[in-house]
C-alpha positions as CSV (number, residue, x, y, z in Angstrom):
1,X,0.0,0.0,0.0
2,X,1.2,3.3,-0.8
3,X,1.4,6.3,1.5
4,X,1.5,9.6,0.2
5,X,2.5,12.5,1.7
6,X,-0.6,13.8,2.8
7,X,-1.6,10.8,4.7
8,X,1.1,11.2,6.9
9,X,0.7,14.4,7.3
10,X,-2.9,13.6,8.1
11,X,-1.5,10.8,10.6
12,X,1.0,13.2,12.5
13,X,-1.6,15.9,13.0
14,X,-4.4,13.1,14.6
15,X,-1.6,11.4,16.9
16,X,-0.4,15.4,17.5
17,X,-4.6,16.4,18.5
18,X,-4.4,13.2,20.4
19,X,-1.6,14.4,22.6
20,X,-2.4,17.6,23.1
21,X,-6.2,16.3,24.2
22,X,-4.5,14.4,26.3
23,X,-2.6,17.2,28.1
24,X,-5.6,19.8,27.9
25,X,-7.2,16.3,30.3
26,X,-4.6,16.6,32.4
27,X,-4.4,20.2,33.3
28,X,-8.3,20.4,33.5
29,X,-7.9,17.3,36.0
30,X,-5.3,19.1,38.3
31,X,-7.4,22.5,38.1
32,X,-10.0,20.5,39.4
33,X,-8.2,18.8,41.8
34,X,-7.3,22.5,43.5
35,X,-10.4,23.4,43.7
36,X,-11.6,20.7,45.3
37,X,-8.8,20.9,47.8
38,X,-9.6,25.0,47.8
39,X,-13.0,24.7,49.0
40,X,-11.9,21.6,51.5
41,X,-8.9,24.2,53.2
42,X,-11.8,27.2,53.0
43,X,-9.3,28.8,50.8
44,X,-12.0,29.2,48.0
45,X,-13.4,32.4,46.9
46,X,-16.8,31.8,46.8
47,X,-16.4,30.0,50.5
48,X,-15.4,33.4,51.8
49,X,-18.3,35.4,49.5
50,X,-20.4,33.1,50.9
51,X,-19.4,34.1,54.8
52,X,-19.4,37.5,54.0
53,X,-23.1,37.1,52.7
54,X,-24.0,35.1,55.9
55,X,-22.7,37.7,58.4
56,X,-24.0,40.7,56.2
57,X,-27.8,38.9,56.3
58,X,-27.2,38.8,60.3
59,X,-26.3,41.9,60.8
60,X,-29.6,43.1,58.6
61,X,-31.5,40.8,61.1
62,X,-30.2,42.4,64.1
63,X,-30.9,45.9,62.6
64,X,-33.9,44.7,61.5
65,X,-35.2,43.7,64.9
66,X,-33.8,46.5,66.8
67,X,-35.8,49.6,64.1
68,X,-39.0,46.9,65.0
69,X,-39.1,47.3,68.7
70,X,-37.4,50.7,69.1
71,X,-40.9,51.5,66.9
72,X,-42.7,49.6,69.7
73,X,-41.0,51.1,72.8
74,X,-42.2,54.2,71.6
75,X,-45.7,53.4,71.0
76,X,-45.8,51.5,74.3
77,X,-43.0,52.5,76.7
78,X,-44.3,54.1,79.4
79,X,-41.2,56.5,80.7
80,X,-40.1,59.6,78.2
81,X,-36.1,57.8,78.7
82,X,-37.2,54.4,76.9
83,X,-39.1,56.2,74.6
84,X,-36.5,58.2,73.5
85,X,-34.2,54.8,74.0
86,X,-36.8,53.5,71.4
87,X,-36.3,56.4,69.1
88,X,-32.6,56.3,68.9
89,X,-32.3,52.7,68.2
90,X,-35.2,53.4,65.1
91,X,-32.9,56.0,63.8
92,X,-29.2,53.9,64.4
93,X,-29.8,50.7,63.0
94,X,-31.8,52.4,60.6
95,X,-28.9,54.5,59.6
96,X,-27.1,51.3,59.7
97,X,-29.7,49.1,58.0
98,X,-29.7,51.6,55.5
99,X,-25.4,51.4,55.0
100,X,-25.8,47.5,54.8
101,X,-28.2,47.1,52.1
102,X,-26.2,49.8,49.9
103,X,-22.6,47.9,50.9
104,X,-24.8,44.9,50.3
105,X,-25.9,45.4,46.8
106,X,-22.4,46.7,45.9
107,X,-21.2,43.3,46.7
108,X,-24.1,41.9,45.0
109,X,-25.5,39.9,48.5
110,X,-29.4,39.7,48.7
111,X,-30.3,40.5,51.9
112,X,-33.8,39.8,52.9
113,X,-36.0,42.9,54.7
114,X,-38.8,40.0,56.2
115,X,-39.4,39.8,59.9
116,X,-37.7,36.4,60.9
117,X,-39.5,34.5,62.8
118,X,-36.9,35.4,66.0
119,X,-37.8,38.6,65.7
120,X,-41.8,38.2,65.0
121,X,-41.3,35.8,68.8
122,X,-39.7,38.8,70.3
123,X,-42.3,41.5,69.2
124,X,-45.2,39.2,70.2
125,X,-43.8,38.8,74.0
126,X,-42.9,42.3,74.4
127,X,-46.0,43.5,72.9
128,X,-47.9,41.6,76.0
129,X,-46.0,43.9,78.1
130,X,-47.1,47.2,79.6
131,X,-45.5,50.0,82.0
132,X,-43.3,49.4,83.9
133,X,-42.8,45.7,83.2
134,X,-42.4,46.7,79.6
135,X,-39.6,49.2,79.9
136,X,-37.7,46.9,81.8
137,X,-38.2,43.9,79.2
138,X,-37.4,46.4,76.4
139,X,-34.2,47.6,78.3
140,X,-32.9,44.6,78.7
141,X,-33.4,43.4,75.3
142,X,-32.1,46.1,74.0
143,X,-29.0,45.9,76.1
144,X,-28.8,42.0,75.2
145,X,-29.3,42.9,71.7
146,X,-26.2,45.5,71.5
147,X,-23.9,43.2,73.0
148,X,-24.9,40.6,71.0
149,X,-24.5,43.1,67.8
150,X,-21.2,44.0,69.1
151,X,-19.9,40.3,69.2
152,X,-21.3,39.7,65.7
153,X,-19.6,42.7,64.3
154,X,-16.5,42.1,65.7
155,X,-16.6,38.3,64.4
156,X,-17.7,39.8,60.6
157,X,-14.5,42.4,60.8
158,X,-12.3,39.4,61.9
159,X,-13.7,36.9,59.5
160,X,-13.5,39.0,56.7
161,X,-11.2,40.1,54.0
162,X,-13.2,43.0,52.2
163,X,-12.2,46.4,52.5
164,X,-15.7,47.4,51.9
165,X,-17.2,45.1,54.5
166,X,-14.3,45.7,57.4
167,X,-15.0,49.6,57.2
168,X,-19.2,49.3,57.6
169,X,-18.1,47.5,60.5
170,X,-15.6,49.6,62.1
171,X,-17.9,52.8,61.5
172,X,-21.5,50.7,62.8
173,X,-19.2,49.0,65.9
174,X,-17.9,52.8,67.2
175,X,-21.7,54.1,67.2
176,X,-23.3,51.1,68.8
177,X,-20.4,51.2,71.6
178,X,-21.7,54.9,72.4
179,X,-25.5,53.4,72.2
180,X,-24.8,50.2,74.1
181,X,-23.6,52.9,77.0
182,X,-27.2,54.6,76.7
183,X,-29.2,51.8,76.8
184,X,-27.2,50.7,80.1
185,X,-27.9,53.8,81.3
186,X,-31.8,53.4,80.2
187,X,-31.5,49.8,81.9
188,X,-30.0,50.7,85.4
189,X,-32.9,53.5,85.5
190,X,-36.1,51.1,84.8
191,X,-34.9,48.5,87.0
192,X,-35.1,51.2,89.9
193,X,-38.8,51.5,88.6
């Protein structure tokens, strides 16, 4: 049988393909391979994305819930001081709520505005409350609430690498330090009530 020229030619460049095929395998393989081993060391981008998303969506919830029953303590506290405690906190984590869903959509993180149910629970036993007995329960949550905020904030700064992210919390932890000193305030006053 006679081979011409172009058969060979033809031959070289299959075996050639082949080859490089083969290689092209290879390198996708090991790519894979790192990712896999990426996400497993937490090394992987979308790991951290994801954390920041998770701490961003509990931060919204605790702003969420604190604008919801500083709304209530001034419909129903009884004292002018946890009215105006009620107030404040409205305005704040407003403020705040409002700086989160902007740095939020930036980073392209839904963030849902629902009452969770945690919250909806909270509202609904505070809500039973009246005078006295509900300035102190709002006091105390509120005082709860900031410390709480405060240990989140400082875990979401810590666990995060985002410029962005690491200066909302820096600004939103220096005012609620300041507020968390009010509401203690408010606090020691309505348990002398």
């Amino acid at each position: 049988m006679l081979i011409t020229k172009t058969k060979i030619l033809l031959m070289i460049f299959i075996i050639s393909s082949l080859f490089a095929l083969s290689a092209y395998d290879n390198r996708k393989l090991k790519e894979s391979k790192a990712l896999v081993s990426a996400r497993r060391n937490g090394n992987y981008d979308n790991n951290k994305n994801e954390k920041d998303a998770q701490f961003l969506i509990k931060a919204a919830e605790i702003s969420n819930e604190e604008i919801i029953l500083g709304r209530l303590a001034q419909q129903c506290g009884s004292t002018a001081q946890v009215k105006e405690l009620g107030k404040m906190m409205e305005e704040v984590y407003t403020k705040a709520s409002d700086n989160l869903i902007a740095l939020a959509k930036v980073k392209r993180i839904f963030i849902p505005i629902s009452k969770s149910n945690k919250v909806q629970y909270t509202y609904d036993i505070l809500n039973t409350k009246s005078g006295n007995d509900f300035d102190r329960a709002y006091t105390e949550i509120v005082v709860t609430g900031h410390n709480d905020a405060i240990s989140v904030l400082k875990a979401g700064y810590i666990g995060s690498i985002d410029f962005d992210i690491r200066a909302w919390v820096a600004s939103t932890l220096l005012e609620l330090r300041t507020h968390q000193k009010h509401s203690q305030f408010c606090q020691e006053g309505c348990s002398k009530l």
